[in-house]
C-alpha positions in Angstrom: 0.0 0.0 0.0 1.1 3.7 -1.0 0.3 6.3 0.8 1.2 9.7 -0.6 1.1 13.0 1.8 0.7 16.7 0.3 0.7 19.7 2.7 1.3 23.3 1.0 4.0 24.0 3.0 6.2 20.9 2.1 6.4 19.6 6.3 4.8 16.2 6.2 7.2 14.7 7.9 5.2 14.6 11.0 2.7 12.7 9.7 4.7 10.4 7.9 5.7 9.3 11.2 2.4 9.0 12.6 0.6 7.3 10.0 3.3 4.5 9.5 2.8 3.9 13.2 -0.4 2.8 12.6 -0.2 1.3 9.2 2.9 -0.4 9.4 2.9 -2.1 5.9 2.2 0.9 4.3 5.2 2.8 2.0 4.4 6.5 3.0 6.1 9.1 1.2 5.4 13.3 0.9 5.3 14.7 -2.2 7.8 16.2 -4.3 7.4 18.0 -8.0 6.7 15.7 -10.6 5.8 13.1 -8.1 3.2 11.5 -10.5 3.8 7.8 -8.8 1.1 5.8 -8.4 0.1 6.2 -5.1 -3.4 3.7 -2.8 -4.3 7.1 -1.3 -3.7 10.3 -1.0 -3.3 13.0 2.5 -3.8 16.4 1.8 -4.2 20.0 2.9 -5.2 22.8 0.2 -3.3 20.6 -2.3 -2.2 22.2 -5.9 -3.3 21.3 -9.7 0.0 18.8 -10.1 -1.2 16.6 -7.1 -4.5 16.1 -7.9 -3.5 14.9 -11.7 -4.6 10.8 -11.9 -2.2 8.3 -10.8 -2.4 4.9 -10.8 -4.1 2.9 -7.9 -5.8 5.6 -6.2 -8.5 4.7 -4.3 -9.5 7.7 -1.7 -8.0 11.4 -1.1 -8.0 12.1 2.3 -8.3 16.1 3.5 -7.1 17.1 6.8 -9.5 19.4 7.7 -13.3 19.8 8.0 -13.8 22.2 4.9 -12.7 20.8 1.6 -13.0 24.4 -0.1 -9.2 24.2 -0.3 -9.9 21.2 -2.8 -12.9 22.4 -4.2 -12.4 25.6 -4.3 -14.9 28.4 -3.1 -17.3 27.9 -5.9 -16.6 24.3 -6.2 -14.7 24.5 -9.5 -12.1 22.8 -7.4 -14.5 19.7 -8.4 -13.3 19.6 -12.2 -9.8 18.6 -11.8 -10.5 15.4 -8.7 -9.2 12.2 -10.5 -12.2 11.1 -12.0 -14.7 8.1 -9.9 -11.9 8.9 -7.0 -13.6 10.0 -3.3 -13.1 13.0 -1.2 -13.0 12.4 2.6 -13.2 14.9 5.2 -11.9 15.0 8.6 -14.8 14.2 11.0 -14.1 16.5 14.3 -10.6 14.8 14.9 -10.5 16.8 18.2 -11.9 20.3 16.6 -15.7 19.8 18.3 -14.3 20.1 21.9 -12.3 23.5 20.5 -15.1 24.7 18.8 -17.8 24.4 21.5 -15.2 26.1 23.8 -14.3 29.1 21.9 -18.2 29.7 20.9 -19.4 29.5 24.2 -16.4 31.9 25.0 -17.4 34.2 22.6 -21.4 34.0 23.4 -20.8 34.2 27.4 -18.9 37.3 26.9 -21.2 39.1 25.0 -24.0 37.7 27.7 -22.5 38.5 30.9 -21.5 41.6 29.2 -17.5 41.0 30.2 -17.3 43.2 26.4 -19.0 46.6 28.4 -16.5 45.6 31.2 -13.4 45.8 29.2 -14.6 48.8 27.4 -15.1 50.7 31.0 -11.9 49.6 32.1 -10.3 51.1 29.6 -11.9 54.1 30.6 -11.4 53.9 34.1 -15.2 53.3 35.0 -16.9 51.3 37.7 -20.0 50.9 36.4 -23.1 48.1 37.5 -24.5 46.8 33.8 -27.8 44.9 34.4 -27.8 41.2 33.7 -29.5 40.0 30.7 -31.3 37.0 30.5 -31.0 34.0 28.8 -34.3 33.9 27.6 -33.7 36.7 25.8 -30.6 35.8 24.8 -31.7 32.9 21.3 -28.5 31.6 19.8 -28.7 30.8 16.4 -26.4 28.2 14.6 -25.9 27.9 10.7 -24.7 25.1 10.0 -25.5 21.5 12.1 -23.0 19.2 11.4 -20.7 17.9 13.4 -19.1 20.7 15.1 -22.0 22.4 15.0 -24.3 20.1 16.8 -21.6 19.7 19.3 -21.4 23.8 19.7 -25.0 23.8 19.6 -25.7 21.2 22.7 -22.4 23.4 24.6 -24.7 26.8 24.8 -27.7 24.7 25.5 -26.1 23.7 28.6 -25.8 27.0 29.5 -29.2 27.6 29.3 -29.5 29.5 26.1 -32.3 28.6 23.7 -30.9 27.5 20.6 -32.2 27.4 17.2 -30.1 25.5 14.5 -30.4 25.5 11.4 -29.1 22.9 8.5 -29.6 22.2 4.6 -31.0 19.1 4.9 -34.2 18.1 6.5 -33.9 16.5 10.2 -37.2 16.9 12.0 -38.1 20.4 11.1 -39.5 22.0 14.0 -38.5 19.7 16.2 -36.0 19.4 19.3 -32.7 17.7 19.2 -32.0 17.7 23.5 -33.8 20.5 23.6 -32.6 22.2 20.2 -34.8 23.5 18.0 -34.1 22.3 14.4 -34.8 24.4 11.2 -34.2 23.9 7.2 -34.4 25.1 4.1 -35.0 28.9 2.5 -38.0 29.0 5.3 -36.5 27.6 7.9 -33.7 29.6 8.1 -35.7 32.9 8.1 -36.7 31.0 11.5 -34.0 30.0 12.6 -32.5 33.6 12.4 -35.5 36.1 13.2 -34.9 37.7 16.5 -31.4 35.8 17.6 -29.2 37.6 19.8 -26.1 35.3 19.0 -25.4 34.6 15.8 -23.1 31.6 15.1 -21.7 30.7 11.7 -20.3 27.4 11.1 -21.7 26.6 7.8 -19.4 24.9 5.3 -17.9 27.4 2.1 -20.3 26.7 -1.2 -21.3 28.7 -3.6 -24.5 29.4 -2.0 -23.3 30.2 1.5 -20.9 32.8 0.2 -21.7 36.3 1.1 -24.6 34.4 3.2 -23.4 36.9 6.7 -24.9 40.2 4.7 -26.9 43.4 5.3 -30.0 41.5 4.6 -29.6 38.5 7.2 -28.0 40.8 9.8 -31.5 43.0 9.6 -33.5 39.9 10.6 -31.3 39.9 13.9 -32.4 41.6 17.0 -31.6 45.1 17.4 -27.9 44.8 19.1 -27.7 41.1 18.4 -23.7 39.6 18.4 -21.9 37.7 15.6 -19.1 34.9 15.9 -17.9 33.6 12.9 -15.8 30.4 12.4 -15.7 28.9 9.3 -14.5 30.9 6.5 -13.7 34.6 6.2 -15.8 34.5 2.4 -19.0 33.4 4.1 -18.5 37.7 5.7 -19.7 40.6 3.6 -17.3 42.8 5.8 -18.8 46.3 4.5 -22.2 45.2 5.4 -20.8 44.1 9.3 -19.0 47.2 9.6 -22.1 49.2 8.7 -24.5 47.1 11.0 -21.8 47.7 13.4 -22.1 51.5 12.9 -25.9 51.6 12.8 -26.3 49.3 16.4 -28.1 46.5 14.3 -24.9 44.5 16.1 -23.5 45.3 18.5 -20.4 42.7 18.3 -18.7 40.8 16.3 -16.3 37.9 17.5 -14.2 36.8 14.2 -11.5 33.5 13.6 -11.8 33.1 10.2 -11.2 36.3 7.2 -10.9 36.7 3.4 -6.9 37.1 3.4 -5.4 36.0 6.1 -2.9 36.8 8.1 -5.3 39.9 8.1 -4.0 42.4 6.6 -2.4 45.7 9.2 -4.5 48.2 7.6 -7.7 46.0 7.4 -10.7 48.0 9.4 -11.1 45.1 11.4 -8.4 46.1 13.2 -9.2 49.4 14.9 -13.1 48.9 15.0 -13.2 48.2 19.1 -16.4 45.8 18.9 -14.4 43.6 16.7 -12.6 40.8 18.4 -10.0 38.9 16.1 -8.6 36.0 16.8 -6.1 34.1 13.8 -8.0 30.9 13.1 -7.4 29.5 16.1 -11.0 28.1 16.8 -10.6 24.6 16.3 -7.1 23.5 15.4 -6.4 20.1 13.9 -5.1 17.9 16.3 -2.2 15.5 14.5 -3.0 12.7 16.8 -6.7 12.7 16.2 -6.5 13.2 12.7 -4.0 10.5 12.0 -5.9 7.9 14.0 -9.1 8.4 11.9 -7.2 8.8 8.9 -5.5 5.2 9.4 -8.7 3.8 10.7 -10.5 4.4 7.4 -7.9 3.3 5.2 -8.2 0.0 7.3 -11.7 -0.5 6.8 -11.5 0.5 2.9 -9.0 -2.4 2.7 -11.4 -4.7 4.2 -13.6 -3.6 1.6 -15.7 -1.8 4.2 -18.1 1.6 3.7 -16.4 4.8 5.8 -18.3 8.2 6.5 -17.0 11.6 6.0 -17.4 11.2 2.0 -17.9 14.6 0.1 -20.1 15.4 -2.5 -18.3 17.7 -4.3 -21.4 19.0 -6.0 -22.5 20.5 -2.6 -19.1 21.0 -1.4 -18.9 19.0 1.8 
C-alpha cells in the first residue's frame, strides 16, 4: 500500500511518522514535484493542480481538515480537476468539536454577561453596574449542524440558552434535538435567524453560502444582536458588518476566520473596538486525532468496508 502526503508547505514529515505507526505495511512518502507515482491514497491539505493529476491505484484522497473548499475551491470549481470516480474524505471533528464548543461559548458568554462593556469601561477607568441580561432573551442561532455544529449547539444549550439551529438538509423540522430547536431550508432559516441575539456561523464554504453573513440577514437579527464567525472569512460581507456595526443592528462581532489571512495591518477590522479577532485558532487540527481516523478508514476500505465523511463535491462537503 502507497500512501502519498501533500501539505502546501512541504512539512509532512510529522505525519509520515504518525501514520506508518499505525499502518505499518504501508510505504508513505510526501510529495515532491513531478511526483506522478502511483500512489493507494492520497493526505492532503489545500493541495495544488499537479497533485490532484490521476495516478495509478488511487483509491480515496484524504483532507485534513473539515472544509474541503481548499480542494474544491470556493465555488466548487475545485471539483473539475478530482481524479475522475476517485472519493473526497473529510476530517470528521478529529478533536476540533471540543475546541469549537469552547471558543463559541467563550465568545457567546462574553457578550452575555456583558465581560465586552466591562473591558470597554476599564479602559476608561469606570466602575460601572450593567444589568444582567437573560437568557431567555438571549436565542442563539447556529448555521450550519454538522458535526461541530451540533456539538457547539448542545455546549450553549447547557448554559441555558435557547438554541435554534439551522441545516440544509431536512432533520425533523421543527423539532428538538435535546432540547434544540431544528430548522431547514430557504423557510427555515428565516426562522431560525429572526430575533437571535447570537449569531453563530459554522456553515461549510459553497457557492450558495458565500456572502450568506450580509446586510439582509444581519436586519432579521435583534436590534444589538452579536456575531461569531468560524468557518470561513468568504462566508462575511465585511462592509455590510461594519455598517450594522455603525448603525447598532450588532452590536459585536467575534471573528477567527477572514478573506486574506494573516489579516491584513490596515484591514478596518483592526481598529473597530467591537471587533474581536482571533487568527484561526477556533478549532485547530489535532495531529493525533487526525492520523488515527485517517489510518482507521484506510483499514476499513482495505477490508472492503463503507467509511463516513465522504464529500459530495457537488454540494461541497
Amino acid at each position: 500500500m502507497d500512501i502519498l502526503i501533500y501539505s502546501p508547505d512541504g512539512k509532512t514529515a510529522p505525519y509520515e511518522t504518525s501514520l506508518a505507526e499505525h499502518l505499518r505495511e504501508a510505504n508513505i512518502r510526501g510529495w515532491q514535484p513531478g511526483d506522478a507515482a502511483p500512489a493507494d491514497y492520497l493526505v492532503l491539505w489545500k493541495p495544488n493542480a499537479e497533485v490532484l493529476l490521476p495516478r495509478a491505484r488511487l483509491k480515496a484522497i484524504f483532507n485534513l481538515g473539515a472544509g474541503v473548499d481548499g480542494v474544491l475551491g470556493t465555488r466548487g470549481e475545485g471539483a473539475h480537476h478530482l481524479p475522475p470516480g476517485v472519493p473526497l474524505v473529510r476530517l470528521e471533528d478529529a478533536g476540533m468539536a471540543d475546541q469549537m464548543a469552547q471558543y463559541v461559548s467563550a465568545a457567546a458568554l462574553r457578550y452575555f454577561r456583558r465581560l465586552d462593556v466591562f473591558d470597554a469601561q476599564q479602559a476608561q477607568g469606570q466602575w460601572k453596574f450593567q444589568k444582567p441580561n437573560r437568557l431567555t432573551d438571549f436565542p442563539v442561532a447556529v448555521l450550519g449542524y454538522g458535526t461541530l455544529g451540533a456539538h457547539v449547539a448542545k455546549a450553549l444549550k447547557a448554559f441555558g440558552f435557547p438554541v435554534r439551529a439551522w441545516r440544509r438538509s431536512q432533520r425533523g423540522e421543527g423539532m428538538h434535538d435535546s432540547g434544540i430547536e431544528l430548522h431547514h431550508g430557504d423557510a427555515g432559516f428565516d426562522a431560525c435567524v429572526s430575533g437571535a441575539r447570537i449569531l453563530v456561523n459554522l456553515l461549510p464554504l459553497t457557492p450558495q453560502t458565500e456572502n450568506v453573513l450580509n446586510a439582509h440577514l444581519f436586519a432579521k437579527l435583534a436590534q444589538g444582536a452579536f456575531l461569531i464567525n468560524v468557518a470561513r472569512g468568504a462566508h462575511l460581507v465585511e462592509d455590510d458588518l461594519l455598517a450594522a456595526l455603525d448603525s447598532g443592528q450588532i452590536a459585536g462581532a467575534t471573528l477567527d476566520v477572514f478573506r486574506t489571512e494573516p489579516l491584513p495591518a490596515d484591514h478596518p477590522f483592526w481598529r473597530a473596538p467591537r471587533v474581536t479577532i482571533t487568527p484561526h485558532i477556533s478549532a485547530l487540527t489535532l495531529r493525533d486525532e487526525t492520523v488515527a481516523q485517517i489510518a482507521g478508514k484506510i483499514a476499513a476500505l482495505e477490508r472492503g468496508e463503507a467509511i463516513t465523511g465522504i464529500v459530495d463535491p457537488t454540494r461541497g462537503y
